[in-house]
C-alpha positions as CSV (number, residue, x, y, z in Angstrom):
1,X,78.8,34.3,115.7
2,X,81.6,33.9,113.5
3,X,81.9,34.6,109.6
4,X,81.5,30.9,109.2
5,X,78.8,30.1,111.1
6,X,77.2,33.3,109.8
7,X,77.8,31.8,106.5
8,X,76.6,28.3,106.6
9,X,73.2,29.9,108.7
10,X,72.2,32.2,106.0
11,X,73.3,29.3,103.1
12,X,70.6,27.4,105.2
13,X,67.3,29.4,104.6
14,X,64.0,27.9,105.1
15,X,61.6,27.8,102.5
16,X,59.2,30.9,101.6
17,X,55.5,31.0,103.1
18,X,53.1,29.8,100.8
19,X,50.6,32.4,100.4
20,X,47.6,30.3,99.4
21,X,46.8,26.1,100.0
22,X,47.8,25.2,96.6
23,X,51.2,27.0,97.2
24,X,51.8,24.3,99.9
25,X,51.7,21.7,97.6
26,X,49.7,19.9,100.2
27,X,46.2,18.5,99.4
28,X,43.8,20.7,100.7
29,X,41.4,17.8,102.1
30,X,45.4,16.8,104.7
31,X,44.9,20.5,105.8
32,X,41.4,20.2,106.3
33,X,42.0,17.2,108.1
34,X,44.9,18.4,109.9
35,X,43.3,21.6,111.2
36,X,40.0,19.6,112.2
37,X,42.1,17.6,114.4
38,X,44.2,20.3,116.0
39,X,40.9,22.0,116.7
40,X,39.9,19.3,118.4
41,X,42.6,19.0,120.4
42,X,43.3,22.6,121.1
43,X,39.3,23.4,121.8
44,X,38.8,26.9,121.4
45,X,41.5,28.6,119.4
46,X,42.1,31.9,117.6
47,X,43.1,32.1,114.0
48,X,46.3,33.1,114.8
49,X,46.9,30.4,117.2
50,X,45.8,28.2,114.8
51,X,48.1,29.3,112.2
52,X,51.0,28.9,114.3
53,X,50.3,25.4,115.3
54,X,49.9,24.1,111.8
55,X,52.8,26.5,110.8
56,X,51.5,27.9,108.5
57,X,50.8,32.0,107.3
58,X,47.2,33.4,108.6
59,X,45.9,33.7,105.3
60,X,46.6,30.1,104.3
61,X,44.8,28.7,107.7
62,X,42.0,31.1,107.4
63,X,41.1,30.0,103.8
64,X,41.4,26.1,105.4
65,X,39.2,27.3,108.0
66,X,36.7,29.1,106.1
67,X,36.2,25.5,104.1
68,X,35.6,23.9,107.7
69,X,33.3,25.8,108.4
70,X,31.2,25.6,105.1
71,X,31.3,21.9,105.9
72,X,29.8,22.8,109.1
73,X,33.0,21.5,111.0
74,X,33.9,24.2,113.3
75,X,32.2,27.8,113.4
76,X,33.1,31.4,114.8
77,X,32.5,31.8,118.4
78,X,33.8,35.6,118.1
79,X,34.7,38.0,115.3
80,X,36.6,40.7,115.6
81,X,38.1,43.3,113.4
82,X,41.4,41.7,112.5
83,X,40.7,37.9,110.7
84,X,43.6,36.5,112.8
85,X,41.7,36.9,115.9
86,X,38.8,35.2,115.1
87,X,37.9,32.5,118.0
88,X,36.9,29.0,115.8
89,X,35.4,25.9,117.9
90,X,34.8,22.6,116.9
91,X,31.6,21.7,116.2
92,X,29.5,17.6,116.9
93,X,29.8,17.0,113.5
94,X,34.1,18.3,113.3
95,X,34.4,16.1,116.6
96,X,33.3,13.3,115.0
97,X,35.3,13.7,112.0
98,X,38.3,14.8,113.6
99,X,37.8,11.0,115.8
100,X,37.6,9.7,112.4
101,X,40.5,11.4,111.2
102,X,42.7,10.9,114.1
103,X,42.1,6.8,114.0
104,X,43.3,7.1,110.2
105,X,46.8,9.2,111.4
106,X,47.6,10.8,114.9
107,X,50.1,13.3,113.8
108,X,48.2,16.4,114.6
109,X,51.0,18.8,114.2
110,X,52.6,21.0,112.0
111,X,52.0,21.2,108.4
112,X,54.8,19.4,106.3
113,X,57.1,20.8,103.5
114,X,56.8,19.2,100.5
115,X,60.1,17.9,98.9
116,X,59.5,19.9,96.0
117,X,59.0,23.2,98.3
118,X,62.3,22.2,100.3
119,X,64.5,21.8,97.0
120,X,63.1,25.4,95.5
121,X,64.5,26.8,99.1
122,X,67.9,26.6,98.0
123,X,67.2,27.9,94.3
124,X,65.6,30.8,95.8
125,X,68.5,31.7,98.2
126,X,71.1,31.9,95.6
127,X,68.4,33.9,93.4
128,X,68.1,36.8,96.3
129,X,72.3,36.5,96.6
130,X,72.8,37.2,92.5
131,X,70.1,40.5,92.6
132,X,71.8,41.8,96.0
């Protein structure tokens, strides 16, 4: 990689990881909504495989997760000793919603970045240049 290149890639960073849902700047009922339907889609996934498909850090899916299932939307099917390998399913009552959800909007992906979260990205780059 040139000097150049190497420049303009590290002028380009991508924004940092929210650390909890209202960090995304999301509404947490579209991540509820968006995990419900790539459960449903996926069928049995781990945490972490979870958290990579909506793009999003462990901690972040797990607290979306942990609302699905108070809602009785998906459950465990196995625990372990490390949260990100947890094995959620879908349960009746997520399918149904996550039919619901998915007639509403079919994007079942990954979980946007806010506008607001994009334009800090730059901010924060020339923030970490000035201290180092």
């Amino acid at each position: 990689m040139t000097v150049e290149a190497r420049e303009i890639h590290l002028s380009v960073m991508p924004p940092v990881a929210p650390k909890t849902v209202e960090e995304t700047g999301l509404a947490a009922g579209f991540l509820v909504e968006l995990a419900c339907k790539i459960l449903y889609s996926g069928g049995t996934m781990s945490l972490a495989a979870l958290a990579e498909r909506i793009a999003l850090p462990v901690s972040v899916t797990g607290d979306v997760m942990e609302f699905l299932k108070v809602e009785r939307l998906a459950e465990v099917k196995k625990a372990g000793d490390v949260r990100a390998s947890y094995i959620f399913a879908i349960t009746d009552l997520g399918r149904e919603r996550a039919q619901e959800f998915l007639e509403a909007s079919g994007y079942s992906g990954a979980a946007p970045v806010t506008l607001e979260r994009y334009a800090e990205s730059p901010r924060e780059t020339r923030r970490a240049r000035s201290r180092g």
